[in-house]
N, C-alpha and C positions, 0 to 999 in steps of 0.2 A: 439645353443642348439643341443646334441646328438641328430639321430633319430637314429630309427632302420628299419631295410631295408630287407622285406622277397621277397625272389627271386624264383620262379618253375621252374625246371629245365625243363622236357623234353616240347617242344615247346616255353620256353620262353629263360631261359639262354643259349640252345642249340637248335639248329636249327635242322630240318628235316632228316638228318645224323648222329647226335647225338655228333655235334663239336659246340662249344662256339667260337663267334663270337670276334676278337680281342678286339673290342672296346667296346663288354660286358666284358670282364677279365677290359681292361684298367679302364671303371666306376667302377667295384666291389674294385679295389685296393687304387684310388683314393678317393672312396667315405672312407672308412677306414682310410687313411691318414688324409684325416678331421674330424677321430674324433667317424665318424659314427660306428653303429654296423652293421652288414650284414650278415645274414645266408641265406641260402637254406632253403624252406618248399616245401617236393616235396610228391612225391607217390613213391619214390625210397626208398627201403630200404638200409641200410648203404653201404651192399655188392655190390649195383649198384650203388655208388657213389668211382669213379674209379678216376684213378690217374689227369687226366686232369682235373676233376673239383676242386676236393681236392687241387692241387698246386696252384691255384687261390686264393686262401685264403679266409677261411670264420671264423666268431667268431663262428657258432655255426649252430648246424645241425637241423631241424624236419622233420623227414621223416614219412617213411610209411603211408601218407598219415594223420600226427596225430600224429598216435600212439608211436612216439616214439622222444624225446628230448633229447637233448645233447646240451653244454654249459660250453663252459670254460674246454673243457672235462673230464665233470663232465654232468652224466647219472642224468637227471630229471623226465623220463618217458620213461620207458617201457610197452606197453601193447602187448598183445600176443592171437593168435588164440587159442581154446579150441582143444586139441588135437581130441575129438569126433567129432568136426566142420571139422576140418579138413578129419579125414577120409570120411566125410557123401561128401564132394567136391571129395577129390579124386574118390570116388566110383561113381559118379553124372558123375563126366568129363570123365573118363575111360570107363564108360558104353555109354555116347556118342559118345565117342572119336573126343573129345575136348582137344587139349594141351594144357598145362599149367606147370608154374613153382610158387612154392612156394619159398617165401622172407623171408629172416631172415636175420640178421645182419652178420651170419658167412658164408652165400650163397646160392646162387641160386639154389635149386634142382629142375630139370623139369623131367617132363614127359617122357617117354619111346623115344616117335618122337618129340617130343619139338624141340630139338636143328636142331635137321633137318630141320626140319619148319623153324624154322628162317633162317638159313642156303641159303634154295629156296626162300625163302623171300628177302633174302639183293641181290642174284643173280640175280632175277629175276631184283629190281629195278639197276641194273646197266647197267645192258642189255636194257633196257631203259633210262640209264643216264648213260653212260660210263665216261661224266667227274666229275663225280664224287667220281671216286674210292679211290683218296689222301681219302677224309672227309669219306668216306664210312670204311675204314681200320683204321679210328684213331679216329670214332666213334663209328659206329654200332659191328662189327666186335671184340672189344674187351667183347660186352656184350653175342655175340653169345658165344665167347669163355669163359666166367664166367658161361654155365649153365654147370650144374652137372648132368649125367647121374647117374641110380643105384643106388642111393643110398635109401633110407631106406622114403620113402614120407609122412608116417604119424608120425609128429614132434612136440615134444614142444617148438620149437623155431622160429613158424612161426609168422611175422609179417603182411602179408597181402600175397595175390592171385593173378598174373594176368593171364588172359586165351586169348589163342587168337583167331581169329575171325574160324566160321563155321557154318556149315547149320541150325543151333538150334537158333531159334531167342533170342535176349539179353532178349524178356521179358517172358519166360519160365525160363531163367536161373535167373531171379530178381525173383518170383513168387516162385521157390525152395528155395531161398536162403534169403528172404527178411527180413525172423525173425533172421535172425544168423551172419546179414553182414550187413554192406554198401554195394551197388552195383552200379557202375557207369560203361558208356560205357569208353571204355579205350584211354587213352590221347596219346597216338602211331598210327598216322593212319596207316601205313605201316602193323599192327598186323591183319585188316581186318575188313570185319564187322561182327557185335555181338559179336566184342571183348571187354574184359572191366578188371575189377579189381574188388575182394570182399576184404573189408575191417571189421576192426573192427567197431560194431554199437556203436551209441553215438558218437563217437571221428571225428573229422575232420582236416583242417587245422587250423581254427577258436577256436577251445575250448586249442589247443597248444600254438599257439600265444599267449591267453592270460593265459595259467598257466604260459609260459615263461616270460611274462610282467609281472607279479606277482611275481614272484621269483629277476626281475632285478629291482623291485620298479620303475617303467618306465610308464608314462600314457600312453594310447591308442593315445592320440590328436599328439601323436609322431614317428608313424607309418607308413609306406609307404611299400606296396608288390603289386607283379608284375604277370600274370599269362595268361594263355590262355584257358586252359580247365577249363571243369565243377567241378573238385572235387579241381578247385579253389574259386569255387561263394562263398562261405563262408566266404573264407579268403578278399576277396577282401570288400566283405559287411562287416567283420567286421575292419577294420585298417583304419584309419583317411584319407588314402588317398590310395583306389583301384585303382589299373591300369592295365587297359588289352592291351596285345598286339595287334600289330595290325593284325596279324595271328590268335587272340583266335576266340571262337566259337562266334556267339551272344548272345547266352544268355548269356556269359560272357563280352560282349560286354555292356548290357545295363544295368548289376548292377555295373557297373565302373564306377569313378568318372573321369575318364579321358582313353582315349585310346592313345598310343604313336605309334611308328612305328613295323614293324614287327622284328623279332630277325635279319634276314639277313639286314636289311636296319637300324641299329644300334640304335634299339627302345630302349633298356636300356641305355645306356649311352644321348640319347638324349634327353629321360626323366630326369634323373640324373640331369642332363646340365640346364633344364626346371625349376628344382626344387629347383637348387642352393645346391643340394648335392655333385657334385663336381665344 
């Protein structure tokens, strides 16, 4: 019997450098080969799904956190920030000075120091893991170089927000923002703390999933997705079979129906293995 197989990128299909583990590519191709369906449901918007995950092959994309489906490329959902929402952030983060870059499917635009920021950010961690530079330039490195300085920040093509970590506690920034967003602490720990993501409200990974099981005429009891972070708990409570890494947080840990290994110690393919998906 087909399942279908939702996979979170950042911490689960991609390790802490932001490189896909061989033998997570080798389960995503093989599970395929038997039949399976397999997409990505991430908090990445399209623009942050870069050429290395892309040539891995997937039947189909949900990104932003929800808000947005694709399928047989063919566009099922697009939902989009309110261009007023969006200014009332810009002006929030700016006045703190809080960097951040705004998601949309055609790019990344960040913040005046944003890219900098990350920039001291990926240094700093290298300089404390020097071997790590190969995974560090064929992970991180391509997303610093996707942000967009100058350009024009208050947009109607925003799909979600992430800010990175600063002196402002997350829950001043949840407390501003709670009527107008999703707010979660952000699934990157290298961003810092009180870093996070505002998302569109209502929408998750969970209400995607199942518009997309609706559209493929597919039960739920057929379902298997994979994740570590929080603005996975939804997706994982809802698919016949959650599974959290063994790197996710706990509270992602204990609405799983099962936890596998971590992404570096080949938790997806050994679950896969587990499941008789490949």
């Amino acid at each position: 019997m087909q399942k279908v197989i939702f996979i979170d990128v950042d911490g689960t299909l991609v390790n802490e450098n932001g490189v896909i583990p061989e033998s997570a590519i080798s389960a995503v191709k093989k599970a395929r080969e038997n039949g399976h369906l397999v997409l990505v449901c991430t908090g990445r918007s399209k623009a942050e799904l870069f050429h290395e995950i892309k040539e891995v092959g997937f039947d189909g994309i949900i990104g932003a956190a929800g808000g947005y489906i694709e399928f047989g490329g063919k566009v099922l959902l697009h939902e989009r920030v309110k261009p007023a929402d969006v200014q009332h952030l810009v002006n929030f983060f700016s006045l703190h000075e809080i960097d951040f870059y705004l998601e949309s499917n055609g790019g990344l635009f960040a913040s005046d120091n944003c890219k900098n920021r990350v920039r001291t950010i990926i240094d700093k961690f290298l300089a404390d893991n020097p071997e790590s530079k190969e995974e560090v330039e064929k992970g991180l490195m391509p997303f610093r170089d996707s942000l967009i300085v100058g350009e024009e920040l208050v947009r109607d093509d925003i799909n979600k927000v992430s800010f990175l970590g600063s002196n402002l506690p997350i829950e001043v920034i949840t407390k501003e923002f709670q009527s107008k967003f999703n707010v979660i602490p952000s699934t990157v720990p290298s961003f810092g703390k009180n870093s996070g993501e505002l998302s569109v409200p209502g929408i998750h990974k969970a209400t995607a999933i199942e518009k997309l099981l609706q559209h493929l005429k597919i039960d739920k009891e057929h379902t298997f997705a994979y994740g570590d972070g929080l603005n996975d708990l939804e997706m994982l409570e809802y698919v016949q079979y959650g599974i959290a890494m063994g790197n996710a947080k706990i509270a992602v840990k204990k609405v799983a129906d099962d936890i596998t290994d971590s992404h570096n110690d080949h938790g997806i393919y050994n679950s896969f293995k587990k499941y008789g998906l490949i």
